[in-house]
C-alpha positions as CSV (number, residue, x, y, z in Angstrom):
1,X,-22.9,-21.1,34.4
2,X,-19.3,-20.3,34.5
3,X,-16.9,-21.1,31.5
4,X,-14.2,-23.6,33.5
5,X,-12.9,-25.1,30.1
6,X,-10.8,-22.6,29.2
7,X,-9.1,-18.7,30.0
8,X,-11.2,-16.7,27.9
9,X,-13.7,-14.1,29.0
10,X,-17.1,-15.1,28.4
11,X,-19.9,-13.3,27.1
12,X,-23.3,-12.4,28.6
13,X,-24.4,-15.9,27.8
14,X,-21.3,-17.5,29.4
15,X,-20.2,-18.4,26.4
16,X,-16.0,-17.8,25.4
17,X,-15.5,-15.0,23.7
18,X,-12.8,-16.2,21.6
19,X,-9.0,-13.7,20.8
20,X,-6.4,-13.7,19.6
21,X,-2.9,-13.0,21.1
22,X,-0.7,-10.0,19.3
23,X,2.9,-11.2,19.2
24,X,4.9,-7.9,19.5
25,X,7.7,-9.5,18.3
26,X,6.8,-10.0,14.7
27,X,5.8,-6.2,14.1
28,X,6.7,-5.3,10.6
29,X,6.6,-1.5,10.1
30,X,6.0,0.4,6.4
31,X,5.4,3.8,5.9
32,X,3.0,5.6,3.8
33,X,4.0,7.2,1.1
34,X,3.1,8.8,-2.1
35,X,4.6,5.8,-4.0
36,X,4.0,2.2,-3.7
37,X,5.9,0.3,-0.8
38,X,7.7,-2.3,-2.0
39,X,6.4,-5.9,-1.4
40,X,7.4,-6.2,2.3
41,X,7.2,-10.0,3.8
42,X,4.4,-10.8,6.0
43,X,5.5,-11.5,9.8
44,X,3.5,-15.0,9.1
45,X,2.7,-17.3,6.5
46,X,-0.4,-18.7,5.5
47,X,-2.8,-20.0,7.1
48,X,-1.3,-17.1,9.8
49,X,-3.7,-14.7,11.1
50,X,-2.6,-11.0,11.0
51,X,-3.1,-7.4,12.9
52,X,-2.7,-4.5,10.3
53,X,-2.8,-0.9,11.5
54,X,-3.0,2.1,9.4
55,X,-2.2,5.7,11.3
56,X,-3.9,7.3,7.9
57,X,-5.9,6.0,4.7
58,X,-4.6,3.9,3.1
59,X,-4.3,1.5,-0.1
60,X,-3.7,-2.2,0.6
61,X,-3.0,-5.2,-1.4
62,X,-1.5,-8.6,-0.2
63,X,-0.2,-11.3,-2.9
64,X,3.2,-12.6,-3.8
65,X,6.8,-11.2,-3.7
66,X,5.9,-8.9,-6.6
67,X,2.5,-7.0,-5.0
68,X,2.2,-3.8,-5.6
69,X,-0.9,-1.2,-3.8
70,X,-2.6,1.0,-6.6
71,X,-5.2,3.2,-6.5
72,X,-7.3,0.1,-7.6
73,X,-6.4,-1.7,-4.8
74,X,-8.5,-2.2,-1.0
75,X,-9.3,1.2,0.5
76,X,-8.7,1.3,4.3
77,X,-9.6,3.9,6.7
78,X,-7.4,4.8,9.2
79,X,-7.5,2.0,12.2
80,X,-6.6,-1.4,12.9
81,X,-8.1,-4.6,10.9
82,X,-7.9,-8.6,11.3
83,X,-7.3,-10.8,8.2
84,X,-6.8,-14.6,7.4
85,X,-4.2,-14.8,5.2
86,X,-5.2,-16.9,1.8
87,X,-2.7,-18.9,0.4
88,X,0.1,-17.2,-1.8
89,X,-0.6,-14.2,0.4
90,X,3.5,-13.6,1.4
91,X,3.9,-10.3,1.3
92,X,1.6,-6.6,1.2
93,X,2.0,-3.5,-0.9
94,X,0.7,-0.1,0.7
95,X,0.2,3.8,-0.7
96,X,-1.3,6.4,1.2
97,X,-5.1,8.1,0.1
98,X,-3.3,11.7,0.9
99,X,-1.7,11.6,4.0
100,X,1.8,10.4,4.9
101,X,1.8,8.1,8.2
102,X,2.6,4.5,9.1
103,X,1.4,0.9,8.7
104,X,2.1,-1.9,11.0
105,X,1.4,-5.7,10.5
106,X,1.7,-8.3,13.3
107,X,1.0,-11.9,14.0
108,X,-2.1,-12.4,15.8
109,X,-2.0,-16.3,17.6
């Protein structure tokens, strides 16, 4: 049976495979560096759903205006990741593993 509620693809058992829409206009860009971004303002507030891309390894944190990434902080591989921001999540910190490169974060909707 054919999925007529909505636009989504469906899977192999017709049901909707739900996405998300990237919404280029709300890319923030950071790079990576061998020192702590500074906190740098999500492109959404919570409960916003978010896109983060990472050309190299990285450190990530999220939290207030005053977030910091340490060493201590969430390990990412190079790639791209979806997260639900939790409340008081405003802003992301980011330092590179050992590579200088590039992070981008965008609303996903």
């Amino acid at each position: 049976m054919q999925n007529t509620d909505t636009f989504l693809p469906d899977d192999q058992n017709n049901n909707p495979i739900q996405t998300l829409g990237a919404d280029d206009a709300t890319v923030v860009s950071v790079s990576l560096g061998g020192t702590a971004s500074a906190a740098t303002s999500m492109p959404v507030s919570y409960p916003g759903i978010i896109e983060i891309s990472l050309s190299e390894d990285a450190y990530v944190a999220f939290g207030g205006g005053s977030v910091q990434a340490t060493t201590s902080s969430r390990l990412l591989n190079k790639g791209t990741y979806v997260y639900s921001l939790l409340d008081g999540q405003s802003h992301f910190s980011v330092l590179r593993l050992s590579t200088s490169g590039v992070c981008t974060v965008t609303e996903l909707r």
